[in-house]
C-alpha positions in Angstrom: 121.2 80.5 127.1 117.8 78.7 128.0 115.3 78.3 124.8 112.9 80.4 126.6 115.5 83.1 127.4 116.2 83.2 123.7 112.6 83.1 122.9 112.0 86.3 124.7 115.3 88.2 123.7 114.2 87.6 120.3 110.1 88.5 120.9 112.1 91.9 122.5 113.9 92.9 119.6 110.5 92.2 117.4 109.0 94.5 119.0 111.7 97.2 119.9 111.5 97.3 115.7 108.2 97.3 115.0 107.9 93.7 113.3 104.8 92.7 115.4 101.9 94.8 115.7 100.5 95.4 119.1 97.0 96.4 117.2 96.9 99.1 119.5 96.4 102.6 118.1 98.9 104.8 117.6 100.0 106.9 120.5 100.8 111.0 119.4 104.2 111.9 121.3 104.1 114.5 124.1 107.5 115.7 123.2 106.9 119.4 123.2 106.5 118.6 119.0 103.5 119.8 117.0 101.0 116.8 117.2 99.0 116.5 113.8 96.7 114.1 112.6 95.7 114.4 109.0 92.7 112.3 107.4 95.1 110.5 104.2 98.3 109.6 103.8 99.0 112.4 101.5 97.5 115.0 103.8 100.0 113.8 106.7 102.7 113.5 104.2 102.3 117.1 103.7 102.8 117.9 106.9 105.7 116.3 107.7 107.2 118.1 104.5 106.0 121.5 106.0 106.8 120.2 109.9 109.7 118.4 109.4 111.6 117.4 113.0 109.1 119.6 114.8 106.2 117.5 114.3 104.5 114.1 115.1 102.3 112.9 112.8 99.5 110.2 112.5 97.0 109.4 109.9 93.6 108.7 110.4 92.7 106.6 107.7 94.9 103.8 107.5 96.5 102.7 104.0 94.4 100.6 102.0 91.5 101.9 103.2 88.5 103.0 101.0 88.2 106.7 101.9 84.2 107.1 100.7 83.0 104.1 103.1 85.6 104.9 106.2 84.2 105.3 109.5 86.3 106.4 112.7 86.5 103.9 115.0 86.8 104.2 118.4 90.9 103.7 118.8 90.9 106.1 115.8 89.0 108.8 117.6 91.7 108.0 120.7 94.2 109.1 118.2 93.0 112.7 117.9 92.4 113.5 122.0 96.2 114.9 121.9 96.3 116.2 118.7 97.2 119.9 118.2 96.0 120.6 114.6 94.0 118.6 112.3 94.6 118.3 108.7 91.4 117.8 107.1 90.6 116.9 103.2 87.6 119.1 102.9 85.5 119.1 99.7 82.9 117.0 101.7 85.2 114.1 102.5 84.6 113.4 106.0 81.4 113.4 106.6 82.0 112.0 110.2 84.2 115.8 111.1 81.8 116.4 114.2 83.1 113.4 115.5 86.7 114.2 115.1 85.6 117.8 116.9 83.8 115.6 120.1 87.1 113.8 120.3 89.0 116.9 120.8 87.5 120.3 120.5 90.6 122.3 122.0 92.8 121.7 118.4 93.0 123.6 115.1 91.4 122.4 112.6 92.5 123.1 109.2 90.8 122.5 105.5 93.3 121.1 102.7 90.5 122.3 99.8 90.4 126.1 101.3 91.1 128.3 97.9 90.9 125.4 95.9 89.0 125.8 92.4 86.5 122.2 93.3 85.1 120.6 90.3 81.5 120.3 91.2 79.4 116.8 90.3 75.5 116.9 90.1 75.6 113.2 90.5 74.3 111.5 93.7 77.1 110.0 95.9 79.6 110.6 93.4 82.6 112.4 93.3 83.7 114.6 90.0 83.0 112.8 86.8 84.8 114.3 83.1 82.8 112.1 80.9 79.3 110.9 81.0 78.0 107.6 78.8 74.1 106.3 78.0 71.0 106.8 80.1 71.3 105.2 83.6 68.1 106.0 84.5 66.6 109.1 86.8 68.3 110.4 89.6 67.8 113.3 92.1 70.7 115.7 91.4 72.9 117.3 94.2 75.6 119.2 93.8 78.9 118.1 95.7 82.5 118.7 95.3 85.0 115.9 94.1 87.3 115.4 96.7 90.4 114.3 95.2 91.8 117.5 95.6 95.4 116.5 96.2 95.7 114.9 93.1 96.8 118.0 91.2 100.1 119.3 91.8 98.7 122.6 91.5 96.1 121.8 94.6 98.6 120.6 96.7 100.9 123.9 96.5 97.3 125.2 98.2 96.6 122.8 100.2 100.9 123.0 101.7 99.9 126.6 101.9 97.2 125.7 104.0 98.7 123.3 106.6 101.5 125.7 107.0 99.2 128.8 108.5 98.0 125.9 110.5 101.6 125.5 111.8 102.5 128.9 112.7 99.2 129.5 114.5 99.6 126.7 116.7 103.5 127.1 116.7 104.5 130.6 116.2 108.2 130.0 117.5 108.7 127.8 114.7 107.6 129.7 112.0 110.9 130.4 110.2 111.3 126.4 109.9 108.2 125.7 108.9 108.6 128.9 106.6 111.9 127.2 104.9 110.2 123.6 104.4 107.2 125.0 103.1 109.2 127.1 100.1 111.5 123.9 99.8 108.6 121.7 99.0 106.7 124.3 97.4 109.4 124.7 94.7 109.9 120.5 94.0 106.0 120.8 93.4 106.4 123.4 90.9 109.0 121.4 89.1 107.0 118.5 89.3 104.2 120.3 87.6 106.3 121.3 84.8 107.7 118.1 84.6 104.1 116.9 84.4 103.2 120.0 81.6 105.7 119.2 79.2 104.8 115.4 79.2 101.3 116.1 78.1 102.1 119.2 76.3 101.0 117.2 72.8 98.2 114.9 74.4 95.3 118.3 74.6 91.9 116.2 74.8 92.8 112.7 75.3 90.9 110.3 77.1 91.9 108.0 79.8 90.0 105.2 81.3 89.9 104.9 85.3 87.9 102.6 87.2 87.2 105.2 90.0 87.2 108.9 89.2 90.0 110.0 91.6 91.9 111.6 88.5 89.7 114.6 87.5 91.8 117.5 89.2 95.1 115.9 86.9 93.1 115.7 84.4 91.7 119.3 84.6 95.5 120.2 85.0 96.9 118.8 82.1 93.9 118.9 79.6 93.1 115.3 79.6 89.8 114.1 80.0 89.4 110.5 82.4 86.7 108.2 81.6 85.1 106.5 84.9 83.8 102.6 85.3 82.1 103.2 88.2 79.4 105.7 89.4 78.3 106.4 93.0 80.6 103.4 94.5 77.9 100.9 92.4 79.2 98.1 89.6 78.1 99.1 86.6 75.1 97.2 84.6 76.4 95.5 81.2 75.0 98.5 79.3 77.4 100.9 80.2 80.2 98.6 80.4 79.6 97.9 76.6 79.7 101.6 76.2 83.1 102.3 77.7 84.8 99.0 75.1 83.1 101.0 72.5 85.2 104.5 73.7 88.1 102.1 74.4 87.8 100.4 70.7 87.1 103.6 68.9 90.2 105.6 70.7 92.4 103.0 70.3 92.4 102.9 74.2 94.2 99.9 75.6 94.8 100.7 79.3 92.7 100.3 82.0 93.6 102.4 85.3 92.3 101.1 88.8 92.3 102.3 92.1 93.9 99.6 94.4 91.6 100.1 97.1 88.7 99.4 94.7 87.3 96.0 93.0 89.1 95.8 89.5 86.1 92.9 88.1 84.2 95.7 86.2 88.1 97.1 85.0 89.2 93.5 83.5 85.6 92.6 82.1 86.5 95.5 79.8 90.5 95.2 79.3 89.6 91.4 78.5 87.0 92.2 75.7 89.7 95.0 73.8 92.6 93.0 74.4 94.1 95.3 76.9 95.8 95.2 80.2 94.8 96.7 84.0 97.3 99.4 85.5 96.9 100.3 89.2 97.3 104.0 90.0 97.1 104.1 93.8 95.9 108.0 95.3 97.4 107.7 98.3 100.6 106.3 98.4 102.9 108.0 100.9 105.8 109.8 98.4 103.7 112.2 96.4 106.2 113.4 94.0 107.6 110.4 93.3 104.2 108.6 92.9 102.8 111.4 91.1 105.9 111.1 88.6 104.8 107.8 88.5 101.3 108.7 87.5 102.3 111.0 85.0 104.3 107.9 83.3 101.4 105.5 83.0 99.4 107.9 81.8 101.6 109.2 79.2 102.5 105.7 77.9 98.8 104.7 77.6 98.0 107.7 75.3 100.9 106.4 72.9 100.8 105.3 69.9 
């Protein structure tokens, strides 16, 4: 066989397994399936829980992506023109939704944060803080919602609840399927959460530090209480990084949790000057239970000792 027939054989099977991206966006089946596209990972990892076989799924904001500066491009709007239903965070996440409506104004739209208890912030751009250090100055206040939402095992029983009256409207001969994954996953998230109980059962109170406040609807769950580095997606002055060693120093704090998808310089300033390490937590990875498990773990082993 020539060099250039086995050239091509081989640039075939690349592709055939996905091993070379095309860069072209990805394509929603017309298979007869449900077509959903859900804003996060999470969101579409939901819905294949709920969905199982009889949906195709697609995620509008790609891994690694920094959810508070995302904008829709247009091969991301392309994504939603076949879409049947659209899982959206809510809590003021995407504040580009009309645009995802002009794509495709024919599809269900459904809201993750519908019946969700939101933790409200008063602070500008900013998204649920638990603890508030030193006087950064005058700002105007406006209340908004912290959209993290899916970070609570107790939210996402909701928010399954949600996508799957979002199924059975837009595919009532399906219903008793959906029907049987939604009560399957509905019941691993119930263990999860008293998985997640009984680890913090004796940790009432305790603080945690975060570099990006994505943790405040665990935190409300379990009675923990995260302490943030950064404020309305700014770097914070050398005031109220001094401020957060002090918390770390005076509650024996030694862990330092970032958010991959964030700039960790403010988080190992601080872990340098106690002597501590820098953890990531990532929000969106794609296995919520297990990653949520994982969560819990870190967590609990920074509150030790």
């Amino acid at each position: 066989m020539s060099l250039i027939h086995v050239s091509a054989l081989i640039l075939s099977i690349c592709l055939l397994c996905g091993c070379i991206s095309t860069d072209e966006p990805a394509q929603l089946e017309n298979s007869g399936k449900v077509n959903v596209v859900a804003t996060t990972v999470p969101l579409g990892h939901f819905s294949e829980m709920v969905g199982g076989d009889q949906v195709n799924v697609a995620v509008l904001v790609p891994p690694g992506t920094n959810l508070h500066t995302f904008e829709p491009s247009p091969s991301k709007l392309m994504e939603v023109e076949d879409a049947d239903l659209y899982v959206k965070n809510g809590a003021g996440l995407e504040i580009w939704m009309e645009r995802i409506i002009q794509a495709n104004g024919d599809m269900l739209v459904v809201d993750s944060s519908s019946g969700v208890g939101l933790i409200e912030t008063t602070d500008s751009n900013d998204h649920g803080h638990d603890v508030h250090l030193g006087d950064r100055g005058v700002h105007e206040k406006i209340l908004t919602a912290d959209p993290h939402i899916w970070l609570s095992p107790k939210n996402s029983m909701i928010i399954v609840e949600n996508i799957y009256e979002g199924l059975i409207e837009v595919d009532p001969d399906d219903a008793d399927l959906f029907q049987r994954n939604r009560d399957d996953y509905l019941d691993k998230l119930a263990e999860l959460d008293l998985e997640l109980n009984s680890t913090f059962s004796e940790t009432k109170g305790r603080e945690f530090i975060v570099l990006h406040p994505s943790w405040s609807y665990f935190a409300r769950d379990y009675n923990l209480v995260q302490v943030p580095i950064l404020e309305s997606e700014k770097e914070p002055g050398p005031r109220y990084l001094a401020e957060i060693v002090e918390v770390a120093r005076g509650k024996n704090i030694t862990t330092i949790f970032v958010d991959p998808n964030f700039n960790p310089k403010s988080a190992q300033i601080i872990a340098r000057e106690i002597d501590g390490r820098v953890l990531p937590l990532d929000p969106l990875a794609e296995n919520y239970i297990e990653n949520m498990r994982h969560v819990g773990k870190e967590i609990a082993s920074s509150l030790e000792g």
